[in-house]
N, C-alpha and C positions, 0 to 999 in steps of 0.2 A: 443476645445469643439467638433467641427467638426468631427476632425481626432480620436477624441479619441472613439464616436461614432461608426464610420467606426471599428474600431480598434475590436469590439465586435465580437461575432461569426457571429450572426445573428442582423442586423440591422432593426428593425418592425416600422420603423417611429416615427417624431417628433408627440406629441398629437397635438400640434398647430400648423399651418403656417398660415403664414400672406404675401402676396401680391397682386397684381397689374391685371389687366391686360398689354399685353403686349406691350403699345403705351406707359406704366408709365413707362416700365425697360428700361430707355434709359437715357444719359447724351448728347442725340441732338447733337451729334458735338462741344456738348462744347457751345451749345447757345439755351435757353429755348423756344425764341421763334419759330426756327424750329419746335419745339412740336407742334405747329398749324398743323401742318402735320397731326397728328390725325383723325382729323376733316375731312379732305380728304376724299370723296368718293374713295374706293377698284379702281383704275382704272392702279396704275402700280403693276409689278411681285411684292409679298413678299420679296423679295429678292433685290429690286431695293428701296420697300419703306425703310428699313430696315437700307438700307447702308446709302441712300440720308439723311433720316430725325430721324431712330428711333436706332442706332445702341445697340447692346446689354451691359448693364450694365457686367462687369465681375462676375462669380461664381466660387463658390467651389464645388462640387459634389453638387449642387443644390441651396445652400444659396447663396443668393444675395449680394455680396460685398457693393454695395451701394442701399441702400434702398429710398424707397418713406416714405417721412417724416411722413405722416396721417400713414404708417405703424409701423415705429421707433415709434411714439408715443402711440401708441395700445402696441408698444414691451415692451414698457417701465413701461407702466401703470400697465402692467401683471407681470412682474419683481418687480417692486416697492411693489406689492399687495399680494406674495409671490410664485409665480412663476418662476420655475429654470431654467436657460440656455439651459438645457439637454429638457424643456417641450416645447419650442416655439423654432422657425425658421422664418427668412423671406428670402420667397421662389423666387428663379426664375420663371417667367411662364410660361419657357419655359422648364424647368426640374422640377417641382415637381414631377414627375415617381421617382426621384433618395429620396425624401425623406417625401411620401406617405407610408405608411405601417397599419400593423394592427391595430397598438396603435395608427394614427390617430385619433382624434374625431372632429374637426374642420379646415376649414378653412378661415381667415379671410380675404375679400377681399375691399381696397380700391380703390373707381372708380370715375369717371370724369363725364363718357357720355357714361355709359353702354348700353345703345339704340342709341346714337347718334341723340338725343334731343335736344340736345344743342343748345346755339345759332350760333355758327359757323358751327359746322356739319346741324343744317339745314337749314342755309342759303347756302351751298355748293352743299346741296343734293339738294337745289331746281333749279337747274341747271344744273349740273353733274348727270345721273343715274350712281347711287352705293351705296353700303353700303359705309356708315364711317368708315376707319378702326380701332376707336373707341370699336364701337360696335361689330366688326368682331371677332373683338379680346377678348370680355368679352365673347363672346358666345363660343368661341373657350376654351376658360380658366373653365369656369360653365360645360362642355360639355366631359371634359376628364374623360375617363374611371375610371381609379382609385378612381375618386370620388365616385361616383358608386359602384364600387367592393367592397370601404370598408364603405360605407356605411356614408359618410363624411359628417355632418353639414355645410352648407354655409353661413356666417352671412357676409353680407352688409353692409359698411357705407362711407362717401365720401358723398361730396357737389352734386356726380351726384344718390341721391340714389330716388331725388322726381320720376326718371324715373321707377322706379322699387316697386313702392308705390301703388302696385294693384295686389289681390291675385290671379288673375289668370297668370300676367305676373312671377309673383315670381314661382306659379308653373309651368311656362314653362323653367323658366331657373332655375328651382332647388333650387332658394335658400329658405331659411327656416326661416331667419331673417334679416329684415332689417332696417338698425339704422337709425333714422333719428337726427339730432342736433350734438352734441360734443359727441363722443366715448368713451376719457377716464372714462366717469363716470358710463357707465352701461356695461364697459370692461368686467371686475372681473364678474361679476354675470353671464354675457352671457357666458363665455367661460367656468367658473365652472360649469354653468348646461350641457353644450356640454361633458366635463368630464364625470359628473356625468350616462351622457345617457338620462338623462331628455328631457319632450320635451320645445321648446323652442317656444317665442311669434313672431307671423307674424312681430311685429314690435316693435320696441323697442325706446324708445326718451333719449338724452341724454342731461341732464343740464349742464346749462353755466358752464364751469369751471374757478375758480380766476384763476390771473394770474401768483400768487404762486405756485398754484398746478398744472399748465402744465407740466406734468413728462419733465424729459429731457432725452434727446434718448441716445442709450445705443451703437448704432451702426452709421455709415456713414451715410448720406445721398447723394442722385442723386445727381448735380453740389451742392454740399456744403449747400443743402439750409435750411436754419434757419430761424424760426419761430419768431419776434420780437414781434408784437401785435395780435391780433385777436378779430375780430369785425371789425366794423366801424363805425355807427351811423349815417349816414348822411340820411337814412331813404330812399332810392329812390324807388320808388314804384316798380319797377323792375326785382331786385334784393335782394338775400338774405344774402348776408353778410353783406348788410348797414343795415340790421334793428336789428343786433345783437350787446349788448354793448361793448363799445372797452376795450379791458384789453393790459397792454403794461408788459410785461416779463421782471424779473427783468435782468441787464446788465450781472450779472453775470453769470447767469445760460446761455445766448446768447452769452457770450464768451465762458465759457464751453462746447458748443456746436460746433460752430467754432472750439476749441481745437479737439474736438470727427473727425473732418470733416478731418483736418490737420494729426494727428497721423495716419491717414489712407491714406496718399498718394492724399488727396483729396485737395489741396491748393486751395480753392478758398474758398468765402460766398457769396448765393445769398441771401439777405437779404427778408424773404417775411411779406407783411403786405397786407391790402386791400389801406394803405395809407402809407408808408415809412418815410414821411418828417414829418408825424404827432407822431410820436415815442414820448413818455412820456407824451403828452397833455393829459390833462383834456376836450380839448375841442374840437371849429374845426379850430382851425388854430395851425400853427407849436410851438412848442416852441427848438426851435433852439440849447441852449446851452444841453441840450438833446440829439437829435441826434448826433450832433458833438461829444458829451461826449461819444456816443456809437460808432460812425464810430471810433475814435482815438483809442480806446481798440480794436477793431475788423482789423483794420488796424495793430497794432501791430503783431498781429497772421498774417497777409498774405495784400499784395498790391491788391489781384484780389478780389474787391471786388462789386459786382453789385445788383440790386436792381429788386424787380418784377413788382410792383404797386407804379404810385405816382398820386394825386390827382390834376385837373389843379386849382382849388381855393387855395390849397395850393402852391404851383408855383406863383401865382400871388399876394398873402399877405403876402412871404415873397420872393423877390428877391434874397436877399443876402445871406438865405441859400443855395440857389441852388449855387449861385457864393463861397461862401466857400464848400461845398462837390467838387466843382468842382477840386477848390486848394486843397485841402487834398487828391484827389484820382487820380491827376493829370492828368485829363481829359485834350484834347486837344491836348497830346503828342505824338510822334511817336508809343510811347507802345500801350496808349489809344486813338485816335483820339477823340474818343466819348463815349459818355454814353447813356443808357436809360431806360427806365421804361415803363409799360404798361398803357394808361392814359384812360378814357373814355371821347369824346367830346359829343356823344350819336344825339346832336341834337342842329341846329345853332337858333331854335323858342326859343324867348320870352315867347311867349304862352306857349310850350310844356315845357319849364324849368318850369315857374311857375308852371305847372303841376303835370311834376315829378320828378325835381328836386332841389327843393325848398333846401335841406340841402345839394347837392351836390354844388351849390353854393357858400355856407357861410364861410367866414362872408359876404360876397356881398349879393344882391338882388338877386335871380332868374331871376328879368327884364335886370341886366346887364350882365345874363352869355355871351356872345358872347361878350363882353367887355374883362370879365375876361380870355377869348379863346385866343381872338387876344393877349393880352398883355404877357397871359404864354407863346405863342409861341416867341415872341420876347424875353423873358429869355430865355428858349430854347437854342434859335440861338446862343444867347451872349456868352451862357457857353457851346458850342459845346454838345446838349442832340441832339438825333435821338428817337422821343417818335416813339412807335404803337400805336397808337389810334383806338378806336372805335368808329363807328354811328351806329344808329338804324335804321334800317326803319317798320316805321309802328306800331307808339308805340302808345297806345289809344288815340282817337281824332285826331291824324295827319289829316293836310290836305297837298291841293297839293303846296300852300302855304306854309306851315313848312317846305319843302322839299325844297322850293326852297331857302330859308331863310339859313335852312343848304348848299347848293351850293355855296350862296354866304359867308358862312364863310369860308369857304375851300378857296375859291378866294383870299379872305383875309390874308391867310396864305400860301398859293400854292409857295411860295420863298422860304420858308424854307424848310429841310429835316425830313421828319416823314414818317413810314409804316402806311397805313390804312388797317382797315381789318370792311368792311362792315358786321352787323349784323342784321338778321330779328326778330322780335319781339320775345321772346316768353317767355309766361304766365308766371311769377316766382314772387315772392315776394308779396305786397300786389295786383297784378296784377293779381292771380292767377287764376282770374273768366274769365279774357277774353281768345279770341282766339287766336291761331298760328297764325302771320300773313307768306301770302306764295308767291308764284310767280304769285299766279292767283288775287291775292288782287294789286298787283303794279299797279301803273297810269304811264303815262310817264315821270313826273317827278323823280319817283321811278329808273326807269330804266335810268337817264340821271346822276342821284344820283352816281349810279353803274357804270358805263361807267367812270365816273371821277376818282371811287377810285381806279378802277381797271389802269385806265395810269397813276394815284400817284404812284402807286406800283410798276408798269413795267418802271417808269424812277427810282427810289431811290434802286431797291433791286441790281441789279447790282454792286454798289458803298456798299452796305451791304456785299454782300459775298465776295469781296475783302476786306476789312474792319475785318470783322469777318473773315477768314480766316488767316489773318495777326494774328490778338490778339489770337485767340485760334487754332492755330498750325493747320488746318485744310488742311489735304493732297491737293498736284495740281491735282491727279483725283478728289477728290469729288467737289474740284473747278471747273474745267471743269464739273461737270457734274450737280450743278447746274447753270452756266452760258448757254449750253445746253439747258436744259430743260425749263429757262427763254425764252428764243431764242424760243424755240420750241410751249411753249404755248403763246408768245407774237404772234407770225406768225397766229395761229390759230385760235385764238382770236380775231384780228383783225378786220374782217369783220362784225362779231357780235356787236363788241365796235363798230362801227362807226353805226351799225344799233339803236342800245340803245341811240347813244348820238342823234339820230334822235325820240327818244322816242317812241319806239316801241321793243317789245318782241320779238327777233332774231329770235324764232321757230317758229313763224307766219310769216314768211315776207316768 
């Protein structure tokens, strides 16, 4: 389709592209969570971030070999609705110049943290001066010329689009519409009036789509990754994917997928859900013979098979799924040493679970989450998982108490092996009236909080990039050079960390 394009006298562009900004076009060295890289305030060369954390996806004169799935699935929806190979592209963003032309009329762009809002970018910004390269990157990409020249529609959508959810910020960065909810279903209408030359709404909302009708992607995706449910329902005041209902995709179409990933040189599946272990439930706890019935098909197609999200309520109300995934993907082994998944601990209060995490929970109390913490941790251990986890600081009501409450469950689990990645509050989900919490709001418990997860992390990630470089073929320069730059910021850091775990704000002392 490409080449044969090319092949014409004069090539005047795809009508449609569809991509990223350019912290999305990357396959991380083969490990998602380097993608936290992101998040980063701008402080090493483009070139240093580039190699270390975001390297570039492959292209062809401009189309992205492996795409970002929210894009495949916009591809697909548009395909499916009667649009031809020859009208849509998904683009590199770093060569759309190569497939920008006259006949352009849109481009569709899926984003994360196009401001760098987020909770990780800014809990990093509040300590680091810099932009996020997040957001460097979406301005960079909204800001090219050619968009301009031809006069190119920008339509928005992505879980990062509440940043961009105000018409003067939309007219500074150009764009024209921005989607809020699920894509596929107000796809077709938006892109046909971009066609058309119509003009198009500030904003657009997209309903729930069944789980039948999730188009399935037409093309590769970045590390393999396939979409098994969507939603998750546990409701946490927070967050906005818990308050949307869970639909679980039927198996077939998710090995279909997997097959799309594989035909393409792409041997792996990272399996994504907001809850993995909760695959085919109706409810909130696992139902086992489910999952397994999906890892076994998906298994068949390829051994590298890893997971995004898993829930610690789920972990903890079914042990022995976790110890069977373990044996089926044979975790623990010279190949795998370990496995993991993204988990949220958020917060070790009673209080603040009751709070707002009543269905995050369940089936347990809220009063027993730090029960159900310590105990998922000890699965865990059993079945060789290396979780990342998340805390929050400064989630409505916190006191200096809650904070300490979360120290002491950290202590409680401080023998076993996890990434923590500390986050500051911020406003999303039915939370959406309160405030950013920032550096200037921290007590010292806050800062002692900080100090702990930061020497969690400078003793486990060492024992990670040997690890991770073993399982995903990961060159000895880029090893050495983030063992380095560990080395590098652990040094500099230090005197800070020991001023924090004194409870105090390092730039005042």
């Amino acid at each position: 389709m490409i080449e044969g394009l090319r092949s014409k006298e004069e090539f005047k562009g795809y009508p449609i592209i569809l991509t990223t900004d350019r912290t999305l076009a990357s396959e991380y060295n083969g490990s998602e969570f380097i993608g936290f890289g992101a998040t980063f305030p701008k402080i090493l060369p483009d070139f240093l971030y580039k190699s270390l954390f975001a390297p570039s996806v492959p292209h062809e004169k401009g189309a992205a070999k492996f795409g970002h799935c929210g894009s495949r699935k916009i591809e697909a929806a548009l395909l499916n609705d009667g649009f031809s190979e020859d009208d849509i592209v998904v683009g590199h963003p770093d060569h759309l110049d190569k497939l920008i032309g006259p006949k352009t009329e849109a481009l569709g762009i899926t984003t994360h943290d196009p401001l760098g809002l987020g909770p990780a970018s800014t809990t990093f910004s509040n300590f680091v001066e810099g932009e996020p390269y997040s957001s460097h990157y979406f301005k960079k990409l909204v800001e090219n010329p050619a968009l301009q020249k031809y006069d190119v529609d920008i339509i928005v959508g992505g879980p990062g689009t509440w940043q961009l959810d105000d018409k003067r910020i939309m007219e500074k960065y150009n764009v024209d519409t921005v989607v809020m909810g699920e894509g596929e279903s107000v796809a077709l209408e938006l892109f046909e009036k971009a066609m058309r030359g119509e003009n198009l709404p500030k904003k657009a909302r997209g309903d729930v789509v069944s789980a039948e009708d999730i188009p399935k992607i037409k093309g590769p995706t970045i590390n393999g990754l396939v979409e098994i449910s969507r939603g998750c329902g546990r409701g946490c005041s927070f967050c906005n994917p818990t308050l949307l209902n869970l639909r679980h995709r039927p198996i077939e179409d998710i090995v279909d997928e997997v097959k799309m990933n594989i035909q393409e040189d792409n041997a792996k599946a990272l399996l994504h859900a907001e809850d993995v272990l909760r695959y085919g439930s109706q409810d909130l706890t696992p139902e086992p013979e489910k999952l397994l019935k999906l890892l076994k098909q998906v298994k068949s197609q390829t051994d590298n098979i890893s997971f995004s999200h898993a829930a610690l309520a789920s972990v903890t109300s079914d042990p022995q799924l976790i110890e069977d995934i373990s044996e089926l993907l044979n975790i623990g082994s010279k190949e795998r040493p370990w496995f993991s998944a993204q988990v949220g601990l958020e917060t070790g209060s009673k209080d603040l679970a009751k709070k707002h995490l009543k269905g995050k929970a369940k089936p347990f109390d809220p009063e027993e989450w730090p029960s159900v913490v310590r105990r998922a941790f000890e699965i865990f251990d059993e079945n060789d998982w290396i979780p990342c986890i998340t805390v929050i600081m400064g989630l409505p009501g916190e006191t200096s108490d809650d904070v300490m409450d979360t120290m002491e469950l950290l202590d409680d689990i401080w023998d076993k092996d996890f990434l923590i990645v500390p986050l500051m509050f911020v406003p999303l989900g039915v939370s959406d009236d309160q405030d950013f919490f920032s550096r200037d709001d921290m007590e010292a418990e806050h800062w002692q909080l900080l100090a702990k997860c930061i020497r969690k992390d400078f003793e486990i990630v060492p024992k990670l990039i040997e690890d991770i470089s073993t399982m995903d073929s990961i060159s000895s320069f880029k090893r050495y050079g983030y063992h380095l730059l560990t080395k590098y910021m652990k040094r500099r850091l230090e005197p800070h960390i020991k001023t924090m775990e004194r409870g105090y704000d390092p730039s005042k002392q």
